[in-house]
N, C-alpha and C positions, 0 to 999 in steps of 0.2 A: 311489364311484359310477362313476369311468370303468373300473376293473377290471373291475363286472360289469354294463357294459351288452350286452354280447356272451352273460350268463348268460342261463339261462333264469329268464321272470317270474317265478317259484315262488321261486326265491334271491332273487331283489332284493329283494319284498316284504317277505323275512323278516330281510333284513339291514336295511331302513327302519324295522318293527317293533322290531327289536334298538334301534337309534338312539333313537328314540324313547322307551323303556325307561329306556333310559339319560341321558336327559335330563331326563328326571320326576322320575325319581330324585337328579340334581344340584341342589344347592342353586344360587338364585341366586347367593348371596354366592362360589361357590366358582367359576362360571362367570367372575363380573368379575374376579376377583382373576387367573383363569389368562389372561383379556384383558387386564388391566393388565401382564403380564410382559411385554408384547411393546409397549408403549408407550412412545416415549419419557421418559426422566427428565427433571420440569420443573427448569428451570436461573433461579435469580431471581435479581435483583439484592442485593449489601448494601444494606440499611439505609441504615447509616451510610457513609460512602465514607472508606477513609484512601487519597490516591492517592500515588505512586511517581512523578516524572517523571527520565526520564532523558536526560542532556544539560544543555550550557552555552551552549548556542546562542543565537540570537535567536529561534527559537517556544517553547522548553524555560523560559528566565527568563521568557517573556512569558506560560505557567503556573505558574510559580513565584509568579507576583505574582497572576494572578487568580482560582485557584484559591481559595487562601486568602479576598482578598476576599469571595468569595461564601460564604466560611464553610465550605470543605473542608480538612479534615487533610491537610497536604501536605507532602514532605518529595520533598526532591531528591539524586539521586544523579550525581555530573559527574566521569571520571575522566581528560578532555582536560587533559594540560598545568597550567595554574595557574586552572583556571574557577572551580572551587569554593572556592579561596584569595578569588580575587578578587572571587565573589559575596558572601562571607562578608562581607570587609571593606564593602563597600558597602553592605549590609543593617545590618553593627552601624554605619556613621555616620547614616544618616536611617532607621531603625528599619523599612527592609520595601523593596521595588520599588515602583517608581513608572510604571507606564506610561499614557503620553499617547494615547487612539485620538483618532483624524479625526472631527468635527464629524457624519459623517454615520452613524457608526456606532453602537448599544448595546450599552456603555456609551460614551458618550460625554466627551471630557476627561481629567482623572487618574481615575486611580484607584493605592491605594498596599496592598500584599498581602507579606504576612509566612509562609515557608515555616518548619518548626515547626526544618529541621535541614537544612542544605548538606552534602554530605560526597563527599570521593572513596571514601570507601569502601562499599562496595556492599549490605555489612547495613544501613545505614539503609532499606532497602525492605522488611526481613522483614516489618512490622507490615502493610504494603500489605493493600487486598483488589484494591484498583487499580492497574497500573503503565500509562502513558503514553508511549510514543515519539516524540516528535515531531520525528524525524530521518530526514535523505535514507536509499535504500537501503541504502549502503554501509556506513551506519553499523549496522546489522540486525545482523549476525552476530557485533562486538565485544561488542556491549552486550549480546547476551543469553546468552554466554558468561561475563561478567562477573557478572549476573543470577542466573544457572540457579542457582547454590547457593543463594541467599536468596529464593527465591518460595516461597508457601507454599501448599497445598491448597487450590483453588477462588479464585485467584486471575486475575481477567481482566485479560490485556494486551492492550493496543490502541496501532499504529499507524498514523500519521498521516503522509502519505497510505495507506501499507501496500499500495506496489503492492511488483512485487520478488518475487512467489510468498512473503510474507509467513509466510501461514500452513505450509505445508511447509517454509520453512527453521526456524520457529519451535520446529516438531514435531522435526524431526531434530535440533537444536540439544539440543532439552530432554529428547529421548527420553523414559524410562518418568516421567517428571513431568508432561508435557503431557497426560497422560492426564486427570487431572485438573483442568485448568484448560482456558480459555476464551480464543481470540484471536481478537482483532474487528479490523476497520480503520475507519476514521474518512475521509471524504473530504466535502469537498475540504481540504484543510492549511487551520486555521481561520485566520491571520493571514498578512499581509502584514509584516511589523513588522523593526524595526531597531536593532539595540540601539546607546544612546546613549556609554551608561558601565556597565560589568558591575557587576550588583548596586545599580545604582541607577536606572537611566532607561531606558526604549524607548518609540520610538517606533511607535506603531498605526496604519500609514495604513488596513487593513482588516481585518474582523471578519467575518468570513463569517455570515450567520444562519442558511441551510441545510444541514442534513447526511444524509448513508447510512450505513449503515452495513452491513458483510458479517461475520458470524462463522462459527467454528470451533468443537465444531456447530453447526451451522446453529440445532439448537432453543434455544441460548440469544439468539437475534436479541432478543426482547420485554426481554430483561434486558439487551441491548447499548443496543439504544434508552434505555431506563431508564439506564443511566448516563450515556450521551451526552450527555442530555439536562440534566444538571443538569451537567455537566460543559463543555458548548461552546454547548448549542440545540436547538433543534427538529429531531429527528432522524426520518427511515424508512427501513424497509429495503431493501436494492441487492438481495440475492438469495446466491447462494450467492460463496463467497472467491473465486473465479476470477474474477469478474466484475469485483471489483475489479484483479485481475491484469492484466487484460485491456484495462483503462479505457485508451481512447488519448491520455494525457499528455504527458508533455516527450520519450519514448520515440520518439513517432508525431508529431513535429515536428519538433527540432532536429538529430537527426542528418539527417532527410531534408533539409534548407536547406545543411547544413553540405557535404552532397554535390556540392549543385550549385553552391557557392560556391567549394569549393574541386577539384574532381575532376579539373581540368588543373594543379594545383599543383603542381611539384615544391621538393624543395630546389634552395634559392639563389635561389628568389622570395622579391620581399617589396614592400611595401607602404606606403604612404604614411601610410594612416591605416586602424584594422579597417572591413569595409565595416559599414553599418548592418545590423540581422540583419532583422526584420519589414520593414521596409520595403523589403527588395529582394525579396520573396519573387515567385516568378513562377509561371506556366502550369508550368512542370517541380516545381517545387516542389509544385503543387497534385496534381500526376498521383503523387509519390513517398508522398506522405501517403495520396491515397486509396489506393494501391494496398496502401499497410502495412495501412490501416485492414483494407480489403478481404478481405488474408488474416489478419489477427487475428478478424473475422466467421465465418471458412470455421471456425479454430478452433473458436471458439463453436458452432461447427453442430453438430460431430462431436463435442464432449462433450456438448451439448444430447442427441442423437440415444443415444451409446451409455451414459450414465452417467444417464441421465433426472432432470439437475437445471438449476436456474435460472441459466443463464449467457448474459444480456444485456448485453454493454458497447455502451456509444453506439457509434455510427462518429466517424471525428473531425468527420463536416460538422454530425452533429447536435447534439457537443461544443460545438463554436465557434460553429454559426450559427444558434441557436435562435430569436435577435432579428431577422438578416438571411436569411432565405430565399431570396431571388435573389444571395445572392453565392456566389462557392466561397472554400476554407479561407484561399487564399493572398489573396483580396481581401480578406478579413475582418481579418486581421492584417496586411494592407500599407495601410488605408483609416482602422483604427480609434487612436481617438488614443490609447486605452490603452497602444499599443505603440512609440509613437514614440519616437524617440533612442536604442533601444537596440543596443548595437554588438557583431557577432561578435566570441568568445573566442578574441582575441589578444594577442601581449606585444611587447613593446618593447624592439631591439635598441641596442646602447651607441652604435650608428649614427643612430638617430632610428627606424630603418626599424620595420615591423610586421611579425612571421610567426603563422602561426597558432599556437595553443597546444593540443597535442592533449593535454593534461594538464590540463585543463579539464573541469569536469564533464559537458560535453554528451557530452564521449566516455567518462569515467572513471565515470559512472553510469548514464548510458543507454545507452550498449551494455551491459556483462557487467550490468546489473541490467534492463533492459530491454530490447531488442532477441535480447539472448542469451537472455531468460529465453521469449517468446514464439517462437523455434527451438526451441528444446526442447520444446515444447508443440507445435507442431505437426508436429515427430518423433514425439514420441508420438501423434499424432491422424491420422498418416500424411498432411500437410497439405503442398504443394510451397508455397513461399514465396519465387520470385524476386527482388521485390523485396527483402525483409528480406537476403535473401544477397546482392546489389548492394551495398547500402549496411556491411555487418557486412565484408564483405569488401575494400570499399575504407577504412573506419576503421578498422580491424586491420594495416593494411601502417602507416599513418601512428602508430600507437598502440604497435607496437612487442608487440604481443601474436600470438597465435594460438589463434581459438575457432573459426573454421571449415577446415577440410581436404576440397578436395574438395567442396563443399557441404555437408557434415555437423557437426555439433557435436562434435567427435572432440580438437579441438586441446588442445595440453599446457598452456592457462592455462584451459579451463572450468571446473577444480575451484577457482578467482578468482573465480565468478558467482553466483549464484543461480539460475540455469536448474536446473528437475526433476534431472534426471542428477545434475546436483554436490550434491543433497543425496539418492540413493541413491535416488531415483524412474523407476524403469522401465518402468513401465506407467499407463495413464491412470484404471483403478480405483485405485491407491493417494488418487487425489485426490479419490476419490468423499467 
């Protein structure tokens, strides 16, 4: 039609006339089918759920044990060290895991949950249709290397939290496999929990009841919820995977504190005792969070704007102050008694003295999984990000690393990160 609006009347009509012809002629049934081809493929949940978890941790056994409970085929795969030795033994003395949640939580009390098969070796997941992560970032890129041989066709993995650009390491990790599977995140990490004795006791001080979730494609979201759901709780959807990228978590807190706690530090300081970490947080603190927040927002704009999908993460005042509305970030966590007593990651010298510990996860997970990973995202989004660069670049002199050069993500330890770049992402469509 815009070819020949410029024709004269006499062709149009007769090319309308033509159309028309030719649609009389077309069966219904052949019309829908050639509109079905361009429809997304519906993506549903299994059935039945056999899940996969992987890890020996303290959230990993504390699925180990509930999963089962609730009547899910569960089998765990743990290739840390002696976990799986020692879950084993604890499981065959009192016949399953035992964990204890807090009075305020459901389920509340014991409960005791029997996984079908412990193993360090990594084929106990083939039978999966579900495998479970519920490990910090850095654990991401072992485990699903470990993995990749034994998933099977239509198989979704989900993790938990699954910040970390999850899903794009996931995909390059697993290449022409991933094609056919499904990766969700799960947020917020459903447990607080502490393990007692491996393989036989943890402790549940919380159970989270709400959850989002984000997947990879997007159109299996109703079949993410659907597992979610009988797997942790009452689940909706966040929107597309970035958003979860994006959430401002320990990423858009601890390093920012960690700056102005220690930013006149040098060696041969040291300390009496670590200082408290929430409870000193101040006016600078608050100005270093919002401004991360701030350009993690600007991100959000400009893939909202050129890739036209759903990526809203909170800011961090709406994270943390949803209850207190007149505070800002740093009163909320220097006021609230949830936070009290807890003391910056520091170690203790044969002196008595303290220095800080920059081999600590605040630095060794939230920078190159978090700070590094939103550089790189707004490199690609052509996003200036001063603050993020203040802070990457004063914990990289102490961290003994190099991810910025210059202000750019260019340094010889980024291919260490999960930032876009380090898994072969150079443009902001591959994330569409």
């Amino acid at each position: 039609v815009r070819g020949l609006k410029h024709t004269h009347t006499h062709n149009t009509n007769k090319m309308f006339r033509y159309v028309g012809i030719v649609y009389k002629q077309s069966s219904l049934k052949h019309i829908r089918a050639f509109s079905a081809s361009f429809a997304p493929k519906k993506i549903t949940a299994p059935k039945e759920l056999v899940v996969g978890v992987i890890g020996g941790g303290h959230a990993s056994q504390t699925c180990a044990s509930l999963f089962p409970w609730k009547g899910l085929r569960t089998r765990v795969f743990s290739a840390f060290g002696k976990e799986a030795e020692l879950m084993n033994a604890g499981i065959k003395e009192q016949g399953g895991i035992i964990c204890n949640f807090a009075s305020h939580n459901d389920p509340k009390g014991e409960i005791k949950g029997k996984p079908e098969i412990v193993s360090s070796d990594p084929s106990v997941i083939s039978e999966c249709n579900v495998v479970v992560l519920p490990l910090p970032s850095f654990a991401y890129k072992d485990s699903l290397n470990q993995i990749k041989a034994h998933l099977k066709p239509g198989t979704f993995i989900a993790a938990t939290p699954g910040q970390g650009g999850f899903d794009y390491l996931a995909r390059d990790i697993l290449g022409e496999k991933s094609k056919d599977m499904v990766i969700f995140s799960i947020t917020p990490m459903p447990f607080n929990c502490r393990i007692k004795e491996s393989g036989k006791y943890i402790n549940v001080q919380q159970f989270e009841r709400h959850y989002q979730v984000c997947s990879s494609p997007q159109e299996a979201t109703d079949a993410c919820i659907s597992i979610n759901d009988r797997l942790f709780g009452r689940t909706e959807p966040l929107g597309h995977f970035l958003t979860c990228t994006l959430q401002p978590l320990n990423a858009n807190i601890h390093p920012q504190h960690m700056y102005v706690l220690l930013k006149n530090w040098k060696e041969g300081d040291t300390f009496d005792q670590p200082p408290l970490f929430y409870e000193t947080m101040c006016p600078e603190t608050n100005e270093l969070m919002m401004g991360t927040s701030e350009e993690v927002q600007k991100i959000a704009a400009v893939l909202r704007t050129r890739l036209c999908i759903d990526v809203n993460p909170y800011t961090i005042w709406e994270s943390e102050c949803e209850e207190h509305l007149d505070w800002t970030v740093d009163q909320l966590f220097r006021n609230s008694p949830a936070y009290k007593g807890f003391r910056a990651p520091f170690k203790k010298l044969d002196n008595g003295k303290w220095v800080p510990d920059f081999n600590n996860r605040y630095y060794t997970e939230d920078i190159p999984y978090g700070l590094c990973v939103w550089k790189g995202l707004a490199e690609l989004c052509l996003v200036q990000t001063p603050v993020i660069d203040k802070i990457m670049t004063w914990a990289q002199k102490h961290m003994g690393k190099e991810y910025l050069v210059n202000g750019r993500l260019v340094g010889r330890d980024v291919k260490e990160t999960s930032a876009p770049q380090a898994c072969g992402v150079t443009s902001i469509y591959q994330l569409k």
